[in-house]
N, C-alpha and C positions, 0 to 999 in steps of 0.2 A: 838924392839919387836912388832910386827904385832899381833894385835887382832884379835881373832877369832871372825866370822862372824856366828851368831848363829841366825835360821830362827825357829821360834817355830811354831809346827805344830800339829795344833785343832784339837782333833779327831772329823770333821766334823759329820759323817754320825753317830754316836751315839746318838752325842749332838740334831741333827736334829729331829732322832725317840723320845727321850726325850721328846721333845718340842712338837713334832705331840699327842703322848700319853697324856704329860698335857693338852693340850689345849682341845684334844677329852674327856677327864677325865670331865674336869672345861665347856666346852659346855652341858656334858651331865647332869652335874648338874643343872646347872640355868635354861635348858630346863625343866626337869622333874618338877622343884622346881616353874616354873611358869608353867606346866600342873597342878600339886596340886594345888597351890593358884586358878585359874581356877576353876577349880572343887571345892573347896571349897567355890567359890564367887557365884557359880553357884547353890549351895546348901543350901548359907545363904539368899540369895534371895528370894528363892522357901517356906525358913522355915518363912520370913519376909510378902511374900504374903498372906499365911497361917495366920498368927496374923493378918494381915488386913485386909480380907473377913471374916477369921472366917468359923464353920461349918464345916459339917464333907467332903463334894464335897472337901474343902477348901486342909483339911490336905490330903486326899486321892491326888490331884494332885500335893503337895507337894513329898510328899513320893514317888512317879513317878518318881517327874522331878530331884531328889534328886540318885533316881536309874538310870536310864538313863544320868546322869553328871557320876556318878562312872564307868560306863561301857567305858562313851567314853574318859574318862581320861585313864581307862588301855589301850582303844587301842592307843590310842595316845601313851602312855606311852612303848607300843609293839612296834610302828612304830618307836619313837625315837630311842629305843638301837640298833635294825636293821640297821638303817640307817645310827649311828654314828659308829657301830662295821666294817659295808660296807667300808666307806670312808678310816676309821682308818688306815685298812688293805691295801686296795690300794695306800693309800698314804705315807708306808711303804715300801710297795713294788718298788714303784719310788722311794724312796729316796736309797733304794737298789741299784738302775739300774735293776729291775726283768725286762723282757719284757711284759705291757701289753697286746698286740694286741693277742697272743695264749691264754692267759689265756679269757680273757672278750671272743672272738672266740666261745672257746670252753664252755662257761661258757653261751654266748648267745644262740647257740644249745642247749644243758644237759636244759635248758629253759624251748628251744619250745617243747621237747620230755614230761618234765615235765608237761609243761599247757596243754599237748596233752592227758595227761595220769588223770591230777586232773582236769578237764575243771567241774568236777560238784560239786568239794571241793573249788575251788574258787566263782563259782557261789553262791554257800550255804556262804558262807563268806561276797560276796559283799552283797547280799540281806538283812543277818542280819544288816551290816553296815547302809543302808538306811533304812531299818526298822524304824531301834533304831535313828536314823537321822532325818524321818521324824514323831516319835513318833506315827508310825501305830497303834500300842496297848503296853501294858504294863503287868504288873503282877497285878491279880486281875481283867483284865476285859474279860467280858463275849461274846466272838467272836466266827464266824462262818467261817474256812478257808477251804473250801470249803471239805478238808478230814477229817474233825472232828471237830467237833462243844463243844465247853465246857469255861470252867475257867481259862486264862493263868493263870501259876503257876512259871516258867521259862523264859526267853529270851534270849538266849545267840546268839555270832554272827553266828553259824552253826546251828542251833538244838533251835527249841521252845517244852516246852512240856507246854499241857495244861492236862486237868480232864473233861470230859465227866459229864453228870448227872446222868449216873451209878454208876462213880465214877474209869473209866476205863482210865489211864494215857494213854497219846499220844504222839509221839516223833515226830517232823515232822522239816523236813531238811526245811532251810528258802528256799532254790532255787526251791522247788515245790510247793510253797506258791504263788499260781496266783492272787488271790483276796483275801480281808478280809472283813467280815461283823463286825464292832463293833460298841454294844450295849451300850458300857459303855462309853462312849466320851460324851462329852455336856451334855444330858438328856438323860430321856427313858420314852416312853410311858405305861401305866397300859391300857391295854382295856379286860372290865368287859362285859358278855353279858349276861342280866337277861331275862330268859324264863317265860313265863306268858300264858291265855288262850287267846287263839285267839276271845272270844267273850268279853274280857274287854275290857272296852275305854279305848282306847290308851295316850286320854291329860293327863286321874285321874292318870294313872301310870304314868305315864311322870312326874307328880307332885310331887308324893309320893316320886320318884327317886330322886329328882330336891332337896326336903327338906332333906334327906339323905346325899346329897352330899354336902351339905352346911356343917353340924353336923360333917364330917368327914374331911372337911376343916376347921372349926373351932376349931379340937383337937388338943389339946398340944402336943400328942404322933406324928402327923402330919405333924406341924407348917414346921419341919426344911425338910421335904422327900418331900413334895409336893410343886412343883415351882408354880400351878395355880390350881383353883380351879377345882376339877373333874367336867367335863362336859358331860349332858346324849345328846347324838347326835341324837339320833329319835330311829323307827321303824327300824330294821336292816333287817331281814325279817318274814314273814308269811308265815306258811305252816302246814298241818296238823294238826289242832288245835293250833298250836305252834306258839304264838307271841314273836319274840327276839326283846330285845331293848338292845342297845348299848350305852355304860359308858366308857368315856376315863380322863385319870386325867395324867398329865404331872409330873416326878417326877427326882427325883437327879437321878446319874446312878446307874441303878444293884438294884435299891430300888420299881421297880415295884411293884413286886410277891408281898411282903407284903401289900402293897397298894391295891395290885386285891383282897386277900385272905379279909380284912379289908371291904374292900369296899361291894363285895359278900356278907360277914356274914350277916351285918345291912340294906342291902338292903333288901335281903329274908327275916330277921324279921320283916322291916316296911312291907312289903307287907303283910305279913301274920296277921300283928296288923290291916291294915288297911282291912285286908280280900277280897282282891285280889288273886283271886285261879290261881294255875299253871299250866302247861300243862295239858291238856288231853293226853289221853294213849288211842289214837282210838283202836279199837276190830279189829284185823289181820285176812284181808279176808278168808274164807272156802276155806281148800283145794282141789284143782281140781284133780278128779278121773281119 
């Protein structure tokens, strides 16, 4: 009796997809799983900095840099499934026998038609990208983009909206975003200008200023908003009876105003204690007939 000869035959091209599918499965896991840990190192960091300076500059750039990790964890987290869902497919398709060369072809055309047609939705995309990349601004600070000026409130990678000091919401595409003025990075200046008569001595005021700005650096309410002492810089100008003298005091960001309003108040009462008179209101020439 002759045995049969029995050849067992793998359903190869199954087994393959199988295998392509797990692996794309089990890559895309440990990819995301170390974008999250990422973003969470990137966040206990910013909250760890935060205990270690202390103050409110302290937590406010925490809470930033804590926003800006979440943002670039989703897109990362966007880019990954795209790019693992891309391969999956084509690598599917091969193990098919599909013909690549017609499909990518036509798939590189339908492209260029596409970039042709979104060139100002990809533009608006990349620019949030580096935005948010090189930490141009954030939510909460006070910037000037050159079509509206106000309070970011949003950032997202297409579309910033900020608030006006009307109180007027602004929607502004990042790709027409040419320059940014922000106030709120590092520091921010307070410049206070006190009006006086033009026939006071300039040093007594100067003085009176000088004692004031001391008093206002030495308050508690103060201590943490003011980085250095308010300095009176001189004589700013003379005109019309009208002597300006100029007050600048260095303070955390976005924390000016209150410091100018502060400053203002107790300046104009020392003046007035020390009976320092203030502008004249010269008599508006006769009108000509």
């Amino acid at each position: 009796m002759v045995p049969l000869a029995i050849e067992w035959a793998w359903p190869e091209t199954p087994v393959s997809i199988a295998i392509t599918i797990v692996v794309a499965v089990a890559g895309r896991w440990l990819l995301l799983r170390a974008i999250k840990r990422g973003s969470e190192l990137a966040v206990s960091r910013a909250n760890q900095r935060r205990v270690d300076q202390g103050g409110d500059n302290a937590e406010l750039y925490a809470a930033r840099h804590a926003a800006r990790a979440a943002t670039m964890g989703s897109l990362l987290r966007s880019v990954t499934n795209v790019t693992i869902a891309v391969l999956t497919v084509l690598t599917v398709m091969a193990i098919l026998n599909i013909p690549l060369t017609p499909i990518l072809a036509s798939a590189g055309v339908g492209g260029v038609a596409l970039g042709f047609g979104a060139q100002s939705l990809v533009k608006d995309y990349l620019s949030g990208i580096f935005m948010i990349v090189e930490d141009q601004y954030g939510v909460g600070d006070l910037v000037d983009l050159g079509e509206a000026s106000g309070t970011i409130e949003d950032v997202g990678l297409r579309v910033t909206r900020l608030r006006d000091s009307s109180g007027q919401v602004w929607y502004i595409r990042n790709g027409e975003i040419v320059r940014v003025g922000n106030q709120s990075q590092g520091w921010s200046t307070a410049i206070v200008d006190i009006p006086v008569d033009s026939g006071e001595n300039s040093t007594h005021v100067i003085e009176v200023l000088e004692g004031v700005c001391r008093e206002v650096y030495a308050d508690p309410d103060y201590a943490k908003v003011l980085l250095e002492a308010p300095n009176v810089v001189g004589v700013q100008s003379v005109e019309a009876g009208r002597m300006t003298i100029r007050i600048t005091a260095k303070t955390q960001p976005n924390q000016q105003f209150g410091v100018q309003r502060a400053i203002l108040d107790r300046e104009l009462q020392a003046l007035k204690d020390a009976g320092i008179k203030g502008p004249r209101v010269l008599p508006a020439p006769p009108a000509s007939l």
